[in-house]
Backbone as XML, in Angstrom:
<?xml version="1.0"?>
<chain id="A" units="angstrom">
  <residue number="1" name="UNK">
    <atom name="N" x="-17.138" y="-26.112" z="-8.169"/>
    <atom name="CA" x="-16.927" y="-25.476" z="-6.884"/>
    <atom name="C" x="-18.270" y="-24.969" z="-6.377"/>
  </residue>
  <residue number="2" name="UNK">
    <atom name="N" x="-18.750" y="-25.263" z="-4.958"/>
    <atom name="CA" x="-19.914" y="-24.760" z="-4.219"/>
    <atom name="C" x="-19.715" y="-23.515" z="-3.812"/>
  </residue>
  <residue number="3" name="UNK">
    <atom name="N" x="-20.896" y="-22.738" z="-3.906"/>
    <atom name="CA" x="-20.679" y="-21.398" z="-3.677"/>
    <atom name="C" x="-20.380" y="-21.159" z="-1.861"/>
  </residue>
  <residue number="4" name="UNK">
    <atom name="N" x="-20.422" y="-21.996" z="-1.509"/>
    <atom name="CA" x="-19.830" y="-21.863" z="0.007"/>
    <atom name="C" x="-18.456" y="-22.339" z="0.330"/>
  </residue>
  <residue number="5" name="UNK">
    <atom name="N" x="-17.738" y="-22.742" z="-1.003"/>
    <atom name="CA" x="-16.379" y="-23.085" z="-0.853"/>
    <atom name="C" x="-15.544" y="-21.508" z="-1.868"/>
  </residue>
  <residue number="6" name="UNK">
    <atom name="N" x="-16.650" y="-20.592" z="-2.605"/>
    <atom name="CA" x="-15.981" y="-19.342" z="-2.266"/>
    <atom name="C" x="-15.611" y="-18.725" z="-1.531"/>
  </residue>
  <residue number="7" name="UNK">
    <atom name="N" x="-14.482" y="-17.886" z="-1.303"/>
    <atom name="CA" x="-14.128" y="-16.716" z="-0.264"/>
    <atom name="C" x="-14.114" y="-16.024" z="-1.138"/>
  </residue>
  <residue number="8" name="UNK">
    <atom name="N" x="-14.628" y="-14.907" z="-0.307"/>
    <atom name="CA" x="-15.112" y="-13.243" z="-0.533"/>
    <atom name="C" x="-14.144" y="-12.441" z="-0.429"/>
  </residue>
  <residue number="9" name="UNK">
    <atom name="N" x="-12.911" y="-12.068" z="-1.243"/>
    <atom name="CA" x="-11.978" y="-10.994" z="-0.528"/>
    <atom name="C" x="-12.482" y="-9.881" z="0.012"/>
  </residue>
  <residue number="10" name="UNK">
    <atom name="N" x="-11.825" y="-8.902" z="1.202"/>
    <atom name="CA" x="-12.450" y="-7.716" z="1.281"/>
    <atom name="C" x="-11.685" y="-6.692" z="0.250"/>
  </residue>
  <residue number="11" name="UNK">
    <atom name="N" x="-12.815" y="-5.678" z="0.252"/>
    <atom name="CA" x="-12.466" y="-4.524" z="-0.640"/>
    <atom name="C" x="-12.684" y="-3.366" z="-0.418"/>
  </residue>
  <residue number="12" name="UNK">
    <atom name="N" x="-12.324" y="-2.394" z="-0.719"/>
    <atom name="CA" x="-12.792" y="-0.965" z="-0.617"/>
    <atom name="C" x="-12.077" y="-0.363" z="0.984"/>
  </residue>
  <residue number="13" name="UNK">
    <atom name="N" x="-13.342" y="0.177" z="1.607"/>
    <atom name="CA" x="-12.846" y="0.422" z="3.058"/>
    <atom name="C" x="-12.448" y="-0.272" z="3.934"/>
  </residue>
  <residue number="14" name="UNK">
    <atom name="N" x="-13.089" y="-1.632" z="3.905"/>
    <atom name="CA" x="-13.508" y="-3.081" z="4.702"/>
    <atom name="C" x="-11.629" y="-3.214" z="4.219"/>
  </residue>
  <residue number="15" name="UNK">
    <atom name="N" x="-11.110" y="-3.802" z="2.982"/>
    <atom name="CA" x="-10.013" y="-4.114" z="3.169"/>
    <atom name="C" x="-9.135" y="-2.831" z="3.463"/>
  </residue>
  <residue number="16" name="UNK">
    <atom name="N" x="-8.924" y="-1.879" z="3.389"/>
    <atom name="CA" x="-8.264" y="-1.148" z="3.837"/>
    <atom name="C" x="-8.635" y="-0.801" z="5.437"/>
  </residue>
  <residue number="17" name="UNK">
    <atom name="N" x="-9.278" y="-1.081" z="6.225"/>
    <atom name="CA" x="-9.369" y="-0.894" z="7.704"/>
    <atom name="C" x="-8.694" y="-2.226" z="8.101"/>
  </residue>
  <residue number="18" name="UNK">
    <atom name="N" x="-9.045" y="-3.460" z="7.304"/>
    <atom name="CA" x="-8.066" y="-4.706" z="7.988"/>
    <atom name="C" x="-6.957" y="-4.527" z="8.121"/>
  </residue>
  <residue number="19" name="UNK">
    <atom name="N" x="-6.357" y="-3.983" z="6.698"/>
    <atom name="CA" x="-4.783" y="-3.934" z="6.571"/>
    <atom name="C" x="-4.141" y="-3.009" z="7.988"/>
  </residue>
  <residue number="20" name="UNK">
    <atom name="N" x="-4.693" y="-1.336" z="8.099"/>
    <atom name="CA" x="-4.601" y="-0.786" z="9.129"/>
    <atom name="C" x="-4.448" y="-1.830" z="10.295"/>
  </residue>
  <residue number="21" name="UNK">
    <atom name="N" x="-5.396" y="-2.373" z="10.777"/>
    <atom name="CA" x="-5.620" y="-2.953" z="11.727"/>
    <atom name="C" x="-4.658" y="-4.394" z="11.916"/>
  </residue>
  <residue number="22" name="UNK">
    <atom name="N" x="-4.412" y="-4.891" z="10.998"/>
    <atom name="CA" x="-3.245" y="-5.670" z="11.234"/>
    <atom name="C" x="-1.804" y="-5.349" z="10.951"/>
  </residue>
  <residue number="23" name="UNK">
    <atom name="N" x="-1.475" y="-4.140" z="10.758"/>
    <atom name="CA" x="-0.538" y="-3.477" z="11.217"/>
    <atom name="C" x="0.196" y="-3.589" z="12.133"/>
  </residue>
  <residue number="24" name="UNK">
    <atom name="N" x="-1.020" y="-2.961" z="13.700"/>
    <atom name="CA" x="-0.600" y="-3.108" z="14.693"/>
    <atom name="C" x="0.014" y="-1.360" z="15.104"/>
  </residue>
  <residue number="25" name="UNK">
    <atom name="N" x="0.172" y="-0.598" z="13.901"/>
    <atom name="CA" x="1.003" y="0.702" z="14.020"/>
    <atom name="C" x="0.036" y="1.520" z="13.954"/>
  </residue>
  <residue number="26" name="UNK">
    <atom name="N" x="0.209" y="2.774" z="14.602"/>
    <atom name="CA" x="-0.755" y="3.763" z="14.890"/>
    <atom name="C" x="-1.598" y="3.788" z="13.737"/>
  </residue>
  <residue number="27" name="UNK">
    <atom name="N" x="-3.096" y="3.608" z="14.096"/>
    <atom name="CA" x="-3.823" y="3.705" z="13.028"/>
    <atom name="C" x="-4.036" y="5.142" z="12.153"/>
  </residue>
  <residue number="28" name="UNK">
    <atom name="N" x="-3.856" y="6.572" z="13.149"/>
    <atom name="CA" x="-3.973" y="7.508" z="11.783"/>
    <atom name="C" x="-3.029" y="7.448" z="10.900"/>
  </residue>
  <residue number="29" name="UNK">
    <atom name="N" x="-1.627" y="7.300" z="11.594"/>
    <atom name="CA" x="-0.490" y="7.020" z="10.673"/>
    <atom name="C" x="-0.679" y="6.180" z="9.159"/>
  </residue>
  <residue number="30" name="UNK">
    <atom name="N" x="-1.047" y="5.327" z="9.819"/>
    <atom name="CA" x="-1.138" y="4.685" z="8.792"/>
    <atom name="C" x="-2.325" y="4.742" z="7.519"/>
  </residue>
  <residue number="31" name="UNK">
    <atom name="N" x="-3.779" y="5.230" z="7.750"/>
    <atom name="CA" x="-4.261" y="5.859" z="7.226"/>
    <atom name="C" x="-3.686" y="7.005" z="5.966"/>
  </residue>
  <residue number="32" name="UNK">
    <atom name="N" x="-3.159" y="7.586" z="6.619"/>
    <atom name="CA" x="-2.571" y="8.486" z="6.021"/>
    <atom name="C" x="-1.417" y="7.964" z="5.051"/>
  </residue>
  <residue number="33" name="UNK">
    <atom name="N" x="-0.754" y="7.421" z="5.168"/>
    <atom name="CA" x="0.402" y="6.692" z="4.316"/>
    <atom name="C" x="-0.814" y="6.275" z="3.353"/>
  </residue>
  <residue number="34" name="UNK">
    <atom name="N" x="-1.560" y="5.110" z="3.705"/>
    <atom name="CA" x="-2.485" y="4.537" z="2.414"/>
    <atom name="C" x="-3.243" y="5.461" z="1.579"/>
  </residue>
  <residue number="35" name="UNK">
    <atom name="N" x="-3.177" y="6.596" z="2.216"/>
    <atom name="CA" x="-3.868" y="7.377" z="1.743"/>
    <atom name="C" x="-3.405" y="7.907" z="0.236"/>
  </residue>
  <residue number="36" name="UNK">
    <atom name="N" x="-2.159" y="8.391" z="0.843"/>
    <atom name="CA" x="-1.049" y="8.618" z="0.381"/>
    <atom name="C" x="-0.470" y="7.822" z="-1.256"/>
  </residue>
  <residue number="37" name="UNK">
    <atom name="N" x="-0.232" y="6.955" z="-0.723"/>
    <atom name="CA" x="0.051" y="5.528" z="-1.462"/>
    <atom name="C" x="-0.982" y="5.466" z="-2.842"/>
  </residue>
  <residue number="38" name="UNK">
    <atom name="N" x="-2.753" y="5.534" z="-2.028"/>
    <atom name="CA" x="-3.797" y="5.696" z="-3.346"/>
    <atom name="C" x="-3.673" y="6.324" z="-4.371"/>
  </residue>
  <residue number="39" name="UNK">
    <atom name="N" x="-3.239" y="7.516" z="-3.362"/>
    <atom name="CA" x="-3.648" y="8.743" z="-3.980"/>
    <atom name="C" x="-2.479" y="8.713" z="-5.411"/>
  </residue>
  <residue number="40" name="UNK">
    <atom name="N" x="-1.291" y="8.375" z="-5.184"/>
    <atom name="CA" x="-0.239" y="8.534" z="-5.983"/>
    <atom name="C" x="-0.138" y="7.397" z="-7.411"/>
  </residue>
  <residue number="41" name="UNK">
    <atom name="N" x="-1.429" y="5.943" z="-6.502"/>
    <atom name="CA" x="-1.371" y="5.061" z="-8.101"/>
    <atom name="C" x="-2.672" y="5.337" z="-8.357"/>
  </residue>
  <residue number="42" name="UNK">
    <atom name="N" x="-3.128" y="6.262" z="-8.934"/>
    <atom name="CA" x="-4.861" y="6.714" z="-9.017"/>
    <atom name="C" x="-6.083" y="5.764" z="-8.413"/>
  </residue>
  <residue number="43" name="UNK">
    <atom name="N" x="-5.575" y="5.135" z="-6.899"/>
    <atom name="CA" x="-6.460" y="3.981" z="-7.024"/>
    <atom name="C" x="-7.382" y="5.300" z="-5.420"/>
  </residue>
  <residue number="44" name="UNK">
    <atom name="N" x="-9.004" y="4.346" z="-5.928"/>
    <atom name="CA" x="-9.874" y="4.752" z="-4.991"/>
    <atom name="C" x="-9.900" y="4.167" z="-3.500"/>
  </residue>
  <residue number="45" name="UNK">
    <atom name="N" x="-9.747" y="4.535" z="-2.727"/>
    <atom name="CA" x="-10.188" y="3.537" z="-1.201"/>
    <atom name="C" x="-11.373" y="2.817" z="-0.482"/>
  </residue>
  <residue number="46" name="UNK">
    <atom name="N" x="-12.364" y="3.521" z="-1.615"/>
    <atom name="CA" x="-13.830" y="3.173" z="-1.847"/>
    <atom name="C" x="-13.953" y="1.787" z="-2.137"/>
  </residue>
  <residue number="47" name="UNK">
    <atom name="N" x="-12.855" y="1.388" z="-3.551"/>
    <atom name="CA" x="-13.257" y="0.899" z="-4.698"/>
    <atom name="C" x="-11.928" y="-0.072" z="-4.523"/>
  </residue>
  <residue number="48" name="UNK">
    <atom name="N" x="-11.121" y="-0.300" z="-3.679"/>
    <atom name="CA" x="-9.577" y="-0.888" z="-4.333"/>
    <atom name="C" x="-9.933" y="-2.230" z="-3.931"/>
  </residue>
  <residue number="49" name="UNK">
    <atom name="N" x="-9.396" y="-3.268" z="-4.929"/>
    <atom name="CA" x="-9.407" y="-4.587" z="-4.850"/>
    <atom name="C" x="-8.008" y="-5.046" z="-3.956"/>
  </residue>
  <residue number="50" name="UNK">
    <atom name="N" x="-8.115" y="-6.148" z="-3.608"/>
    <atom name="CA" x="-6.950" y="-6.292" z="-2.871"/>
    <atom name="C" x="-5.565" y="-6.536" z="-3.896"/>
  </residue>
  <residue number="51" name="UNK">
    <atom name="N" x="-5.932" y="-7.014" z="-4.981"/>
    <atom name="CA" x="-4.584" y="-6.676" z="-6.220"/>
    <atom name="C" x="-4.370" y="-5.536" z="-6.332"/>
  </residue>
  <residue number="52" name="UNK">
    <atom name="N" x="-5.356" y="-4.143" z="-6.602"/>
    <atom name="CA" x="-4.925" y="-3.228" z="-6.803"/>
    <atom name="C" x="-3.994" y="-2.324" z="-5.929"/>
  </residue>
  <residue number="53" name="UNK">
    <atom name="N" x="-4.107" y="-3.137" z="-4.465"/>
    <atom name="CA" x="-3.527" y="-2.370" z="-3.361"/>
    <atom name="C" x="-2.055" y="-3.190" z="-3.337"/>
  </residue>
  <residue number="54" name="UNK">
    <atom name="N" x="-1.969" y="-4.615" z="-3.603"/>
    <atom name="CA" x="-0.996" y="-4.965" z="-4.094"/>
    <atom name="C" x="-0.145" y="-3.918" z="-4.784"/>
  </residue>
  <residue number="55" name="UNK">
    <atom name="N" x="-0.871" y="-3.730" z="-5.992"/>
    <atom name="CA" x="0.458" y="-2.999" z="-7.371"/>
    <atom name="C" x="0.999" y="-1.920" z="-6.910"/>
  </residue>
  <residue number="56" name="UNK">
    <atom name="N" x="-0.412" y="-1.327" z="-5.941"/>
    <atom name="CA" x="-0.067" y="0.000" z="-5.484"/>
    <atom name="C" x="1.046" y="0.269" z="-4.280"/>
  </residue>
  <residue number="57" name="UNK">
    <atom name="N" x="1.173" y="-1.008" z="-3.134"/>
    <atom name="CA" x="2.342" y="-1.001" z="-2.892"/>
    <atom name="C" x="3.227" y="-1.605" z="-3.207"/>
  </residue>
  <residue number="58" name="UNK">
    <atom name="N" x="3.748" y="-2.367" z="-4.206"/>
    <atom name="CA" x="4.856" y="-2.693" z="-4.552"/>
    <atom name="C" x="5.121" y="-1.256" z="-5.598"/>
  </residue>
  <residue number="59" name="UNK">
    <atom name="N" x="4.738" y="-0.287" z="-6.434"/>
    <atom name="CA" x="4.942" y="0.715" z="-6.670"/>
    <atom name="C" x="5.497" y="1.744" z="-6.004"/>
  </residue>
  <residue number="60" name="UNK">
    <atom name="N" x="5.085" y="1.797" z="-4.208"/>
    <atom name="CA" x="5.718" y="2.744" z="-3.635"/>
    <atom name="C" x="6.827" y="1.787" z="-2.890"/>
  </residue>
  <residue number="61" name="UNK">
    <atom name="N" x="7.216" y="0.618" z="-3.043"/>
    <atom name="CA" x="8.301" y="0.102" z="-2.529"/>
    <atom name="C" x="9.606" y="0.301" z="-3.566"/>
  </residue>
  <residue number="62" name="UNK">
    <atom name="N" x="8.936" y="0.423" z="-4.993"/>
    <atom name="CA" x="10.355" y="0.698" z="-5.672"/>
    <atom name="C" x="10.069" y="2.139" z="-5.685"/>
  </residue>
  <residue number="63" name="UNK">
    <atom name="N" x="9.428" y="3.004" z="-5.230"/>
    <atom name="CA" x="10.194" y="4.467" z="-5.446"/>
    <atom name="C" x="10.808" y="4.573" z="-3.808"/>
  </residue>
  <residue number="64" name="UNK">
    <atom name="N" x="10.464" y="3.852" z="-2.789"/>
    <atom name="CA" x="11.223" y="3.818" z="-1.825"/>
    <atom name="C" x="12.981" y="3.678" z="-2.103"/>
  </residue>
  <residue number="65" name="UNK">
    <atom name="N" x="12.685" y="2.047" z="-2.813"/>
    <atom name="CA" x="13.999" y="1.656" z="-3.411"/>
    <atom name="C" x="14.963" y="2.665" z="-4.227"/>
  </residue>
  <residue number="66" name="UNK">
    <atom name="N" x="14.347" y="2.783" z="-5.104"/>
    <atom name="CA" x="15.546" y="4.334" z="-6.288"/>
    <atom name="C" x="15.501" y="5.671" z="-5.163"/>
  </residue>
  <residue number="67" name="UNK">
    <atom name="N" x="14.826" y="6.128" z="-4.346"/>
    <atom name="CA" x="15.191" y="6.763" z="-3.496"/>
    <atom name="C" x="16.124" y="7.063" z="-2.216"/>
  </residue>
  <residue number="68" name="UNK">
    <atom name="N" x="15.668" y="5.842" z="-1.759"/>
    <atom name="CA" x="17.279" y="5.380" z="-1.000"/>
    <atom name="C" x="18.510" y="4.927" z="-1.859"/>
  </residue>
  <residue number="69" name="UNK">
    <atom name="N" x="18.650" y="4.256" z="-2.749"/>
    <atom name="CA" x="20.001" y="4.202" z="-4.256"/>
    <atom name="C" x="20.291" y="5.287" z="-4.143"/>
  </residue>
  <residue number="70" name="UNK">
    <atom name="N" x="19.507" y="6.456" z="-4.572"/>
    <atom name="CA" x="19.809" y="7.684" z="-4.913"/>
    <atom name="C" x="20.481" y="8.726" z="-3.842"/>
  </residue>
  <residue number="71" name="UNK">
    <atom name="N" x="19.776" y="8.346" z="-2.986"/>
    <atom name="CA" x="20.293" y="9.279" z="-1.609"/>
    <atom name="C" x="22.046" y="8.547" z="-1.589"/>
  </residue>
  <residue number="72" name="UNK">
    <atom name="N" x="22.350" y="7.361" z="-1.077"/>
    <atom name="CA" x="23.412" y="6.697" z="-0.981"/>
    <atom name="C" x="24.769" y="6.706" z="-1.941"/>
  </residue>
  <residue number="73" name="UNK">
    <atom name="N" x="23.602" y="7.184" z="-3.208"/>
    <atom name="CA" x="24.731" y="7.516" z="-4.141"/>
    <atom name="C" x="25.278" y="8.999" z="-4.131"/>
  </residue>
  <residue number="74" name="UNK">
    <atom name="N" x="24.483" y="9.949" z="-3.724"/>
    <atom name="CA" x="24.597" y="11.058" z="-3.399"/>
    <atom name="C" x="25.899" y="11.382" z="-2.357"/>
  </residue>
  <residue number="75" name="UNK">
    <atom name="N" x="25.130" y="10.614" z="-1.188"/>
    <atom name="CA" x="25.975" y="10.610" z="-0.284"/>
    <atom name="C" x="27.441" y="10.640" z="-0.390"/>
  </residue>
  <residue number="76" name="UNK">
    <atom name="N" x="27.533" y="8.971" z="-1.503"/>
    <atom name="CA" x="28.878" y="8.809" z="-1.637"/>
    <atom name="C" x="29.971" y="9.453" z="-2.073"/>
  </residue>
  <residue number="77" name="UNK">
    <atom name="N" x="28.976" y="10.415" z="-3.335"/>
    <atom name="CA" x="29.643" y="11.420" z="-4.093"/>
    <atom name="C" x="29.942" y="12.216" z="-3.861"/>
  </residue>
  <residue number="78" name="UNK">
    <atom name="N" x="29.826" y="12.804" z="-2.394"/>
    <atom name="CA" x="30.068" y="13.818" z="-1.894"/>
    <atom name="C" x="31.350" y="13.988" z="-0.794"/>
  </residue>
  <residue number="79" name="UNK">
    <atom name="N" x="31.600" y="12.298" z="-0.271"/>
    <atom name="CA" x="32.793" y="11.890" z="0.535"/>
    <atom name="C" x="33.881" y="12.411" z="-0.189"/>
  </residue>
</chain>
């Protein structure tokens, strides 16, 4: 492979301002969620690879997930 048939993922700030930005949704908002999100899988925003931002949201998609279960089950138990 030629080193001009590498791609460069972005990382750090660079990929976290794309993601923002292809959003499309208010950018502090969303800032803040990723922020959020980092902060909770010890990952840096400096430093995050685009896998690591991967793990890191599929991590807050299943505490999304058992959170809504949980609420619903709540709910039910209370009918």
């Amino acid at each position: 492979m030629e080193v001009s048939e590498v791609k460069l993922e972005p990382s750090g700030k660079t990929l976290i301002q794309t993601v923002v930005e292809l959003t499309e949704l208010p950018q502090s908002w969303v800032y803040s969620e990723l922020d959020q999100i980092l902060e909770r899988s010890g990952q840096s925003a400096n430093q995050i690879t685009l896998d690591q931002l991967r793990e890191a949201l599929m991590a807050y998609l299943e505490d999304l997930k058992t959170d809504l279960i949980s609420d619903e089950s709540t709910t039910e138990s209370g009918l």
